[in-house]
Backbone as CSV, one residue per row, in Angstrom:
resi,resn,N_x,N_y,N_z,CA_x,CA_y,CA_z,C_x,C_y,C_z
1,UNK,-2.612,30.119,31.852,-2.780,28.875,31.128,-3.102,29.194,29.668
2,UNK,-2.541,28.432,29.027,-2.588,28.600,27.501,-3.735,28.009,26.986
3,UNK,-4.729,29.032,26.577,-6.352,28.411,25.853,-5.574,27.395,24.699
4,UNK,-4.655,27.519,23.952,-4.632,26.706,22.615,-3.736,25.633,23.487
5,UNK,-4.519,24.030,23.271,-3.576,22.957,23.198,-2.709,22.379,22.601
6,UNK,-1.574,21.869,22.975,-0.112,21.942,21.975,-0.987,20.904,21.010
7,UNK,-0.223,20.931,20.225,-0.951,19.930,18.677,-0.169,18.843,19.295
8,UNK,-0.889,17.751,18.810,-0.476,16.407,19.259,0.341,15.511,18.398
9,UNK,1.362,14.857,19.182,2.458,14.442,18.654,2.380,13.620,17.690
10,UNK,0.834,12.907,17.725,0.842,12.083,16.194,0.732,12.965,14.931
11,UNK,0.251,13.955,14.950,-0.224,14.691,14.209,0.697,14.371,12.966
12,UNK,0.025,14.219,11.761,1.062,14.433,10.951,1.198,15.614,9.783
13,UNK,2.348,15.995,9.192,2.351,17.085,8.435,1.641,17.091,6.939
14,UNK,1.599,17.935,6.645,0.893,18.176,5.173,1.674,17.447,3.936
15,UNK,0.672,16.953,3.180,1.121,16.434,2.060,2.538,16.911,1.422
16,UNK,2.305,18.144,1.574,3.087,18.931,1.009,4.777,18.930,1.242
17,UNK,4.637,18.498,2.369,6.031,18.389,3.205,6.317,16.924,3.273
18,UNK,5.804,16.217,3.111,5.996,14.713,2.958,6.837,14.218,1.960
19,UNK,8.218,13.806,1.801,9.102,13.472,0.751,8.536,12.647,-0.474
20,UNK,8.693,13.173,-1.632,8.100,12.138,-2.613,8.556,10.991,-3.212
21,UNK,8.730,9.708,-3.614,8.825,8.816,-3.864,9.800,8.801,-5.367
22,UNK,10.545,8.012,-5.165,11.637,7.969,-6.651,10.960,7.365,-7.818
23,UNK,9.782,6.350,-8.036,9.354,5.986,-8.250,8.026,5.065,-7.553
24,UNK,7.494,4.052,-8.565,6.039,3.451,-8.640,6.460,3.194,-7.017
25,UNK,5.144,3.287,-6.129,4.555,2.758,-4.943,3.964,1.958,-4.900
26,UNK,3.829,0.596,-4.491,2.871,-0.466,-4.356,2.238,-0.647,-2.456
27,UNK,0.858,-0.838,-3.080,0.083,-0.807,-1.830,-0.158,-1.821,-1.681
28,UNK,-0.802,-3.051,-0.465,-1.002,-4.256,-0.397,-2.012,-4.191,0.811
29,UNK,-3.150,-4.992,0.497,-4.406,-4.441,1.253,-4.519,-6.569,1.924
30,UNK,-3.519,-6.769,2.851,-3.660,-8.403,2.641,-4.478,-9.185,3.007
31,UNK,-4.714,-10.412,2.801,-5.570,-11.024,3.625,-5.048,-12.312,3.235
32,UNK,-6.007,-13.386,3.802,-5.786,-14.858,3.930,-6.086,-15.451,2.698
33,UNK,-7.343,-14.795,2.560,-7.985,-15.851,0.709,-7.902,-14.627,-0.308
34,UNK,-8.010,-13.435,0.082,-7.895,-12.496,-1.217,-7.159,-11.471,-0.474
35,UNK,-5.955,-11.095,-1.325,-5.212,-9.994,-1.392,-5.696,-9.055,-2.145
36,UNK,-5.592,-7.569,-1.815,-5.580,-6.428,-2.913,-4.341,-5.561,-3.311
37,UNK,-4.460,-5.116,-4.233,-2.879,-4.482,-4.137,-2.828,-3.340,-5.661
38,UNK,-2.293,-2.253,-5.225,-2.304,-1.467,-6.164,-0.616,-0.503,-6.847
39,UNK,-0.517,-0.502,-7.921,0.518,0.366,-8.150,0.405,1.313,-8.551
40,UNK,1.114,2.570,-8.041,1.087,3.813,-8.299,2.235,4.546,-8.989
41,UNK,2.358,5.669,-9.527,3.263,6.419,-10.346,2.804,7.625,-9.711
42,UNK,3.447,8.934,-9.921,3.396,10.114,-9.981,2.798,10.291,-11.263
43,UNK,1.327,11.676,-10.761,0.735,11.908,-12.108,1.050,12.820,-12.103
44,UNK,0.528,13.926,-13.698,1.116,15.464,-13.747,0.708,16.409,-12.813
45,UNK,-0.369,16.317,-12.600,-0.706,17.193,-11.204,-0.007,16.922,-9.703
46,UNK,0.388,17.935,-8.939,1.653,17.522,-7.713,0.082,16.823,-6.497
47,UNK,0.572,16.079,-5.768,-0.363,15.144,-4.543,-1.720,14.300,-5.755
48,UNK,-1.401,13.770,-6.563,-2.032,13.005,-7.366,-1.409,11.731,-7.758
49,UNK,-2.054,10.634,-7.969,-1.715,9.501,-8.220,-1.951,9.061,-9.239
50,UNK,-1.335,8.501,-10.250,-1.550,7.366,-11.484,-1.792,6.030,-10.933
51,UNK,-2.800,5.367,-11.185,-3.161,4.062,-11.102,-2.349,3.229,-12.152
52,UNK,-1.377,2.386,-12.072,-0.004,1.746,-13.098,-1.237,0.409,-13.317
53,UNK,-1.358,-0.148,-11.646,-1.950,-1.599,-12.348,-2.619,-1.880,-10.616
54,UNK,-3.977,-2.654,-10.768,-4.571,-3.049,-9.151,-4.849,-4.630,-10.194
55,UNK,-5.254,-4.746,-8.502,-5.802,-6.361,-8.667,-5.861,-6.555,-7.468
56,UNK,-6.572,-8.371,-7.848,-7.015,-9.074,-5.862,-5.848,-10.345,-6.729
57,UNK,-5.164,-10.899,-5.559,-4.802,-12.283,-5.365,-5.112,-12.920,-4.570
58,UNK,-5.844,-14.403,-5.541,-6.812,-15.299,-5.057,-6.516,-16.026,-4.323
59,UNK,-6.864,-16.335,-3.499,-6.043,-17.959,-2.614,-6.946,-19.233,-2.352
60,UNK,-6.501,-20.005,-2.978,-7.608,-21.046,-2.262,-7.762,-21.167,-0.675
61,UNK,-8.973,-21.508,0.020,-9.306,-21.389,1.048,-9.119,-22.840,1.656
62,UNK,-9.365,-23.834,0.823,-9.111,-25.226,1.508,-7.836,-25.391,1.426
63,UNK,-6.666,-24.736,1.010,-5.402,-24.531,1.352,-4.944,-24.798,3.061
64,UNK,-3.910,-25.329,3.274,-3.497,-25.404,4.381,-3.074,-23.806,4.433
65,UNK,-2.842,-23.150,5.309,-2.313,-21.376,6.183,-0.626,-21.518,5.322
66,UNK,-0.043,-22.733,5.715,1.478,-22.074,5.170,1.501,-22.272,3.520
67,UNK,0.730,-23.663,2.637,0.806,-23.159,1.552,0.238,-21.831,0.950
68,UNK,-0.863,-21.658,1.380,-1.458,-20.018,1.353,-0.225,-18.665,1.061
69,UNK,0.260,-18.849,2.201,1.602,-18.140,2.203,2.320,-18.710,1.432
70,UNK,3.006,-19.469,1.005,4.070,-19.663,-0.018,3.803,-19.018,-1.221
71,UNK,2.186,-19.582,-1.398,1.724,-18.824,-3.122,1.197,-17.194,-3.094
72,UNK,1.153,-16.577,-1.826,1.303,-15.399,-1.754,2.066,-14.691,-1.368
73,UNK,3.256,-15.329,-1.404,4.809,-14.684,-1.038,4.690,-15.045,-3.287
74,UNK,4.657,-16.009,-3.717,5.319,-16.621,-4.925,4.563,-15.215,-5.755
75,UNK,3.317,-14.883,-5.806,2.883,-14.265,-6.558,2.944,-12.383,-6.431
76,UNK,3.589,-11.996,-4.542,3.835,-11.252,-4.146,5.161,-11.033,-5.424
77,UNK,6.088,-12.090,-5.459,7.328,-11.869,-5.577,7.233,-11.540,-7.207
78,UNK,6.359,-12.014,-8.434,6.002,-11.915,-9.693,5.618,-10.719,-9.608
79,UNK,4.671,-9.954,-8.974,4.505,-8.325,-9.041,5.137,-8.007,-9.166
80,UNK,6.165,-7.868,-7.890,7.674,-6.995,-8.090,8.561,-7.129,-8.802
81,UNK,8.598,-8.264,-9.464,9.678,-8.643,-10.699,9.596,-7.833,-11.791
């Protein structure tokens, strides 16, 4: 019997081996009344990040659930523009 257990299939590989991005990455941390969300660039150092631009998007809370969503699809969609 083999003392070492096979490494496990989630495991994932090193930064290093992970394909890098053509450009800016945007992160989105969501929620119902406040969104977070951040953009990233490649900085000069390799596995480092440039911070481009963060923020929260606000939502009103006495909002009905689907206008909520409309104005955070509307303001989703102004980031990426």
């Amino acid at each position: 019997m083999d003392p070492m257990p096979d490494k496990p299939k989630h495991a994932r590989s090193p930064a290093s081996d992970a394909p890098r991005p053509d450009g800016p990455v945007i992160g989105v941390d969501p929620g119902l009344r406040r969104t977070g969300y951040a953009v990233l660039a490649e900085a000069a150092r390799p596995c480092e990040a440039r911070v481009c631009e963060a923020g929260v998007i606000r939502l009103h809370a006495a909002e009905a659930l689907p206008l909520r969503l409309l104005e955070l699809d509307r303001c989703l969609d102004d980031l990426l523009a």
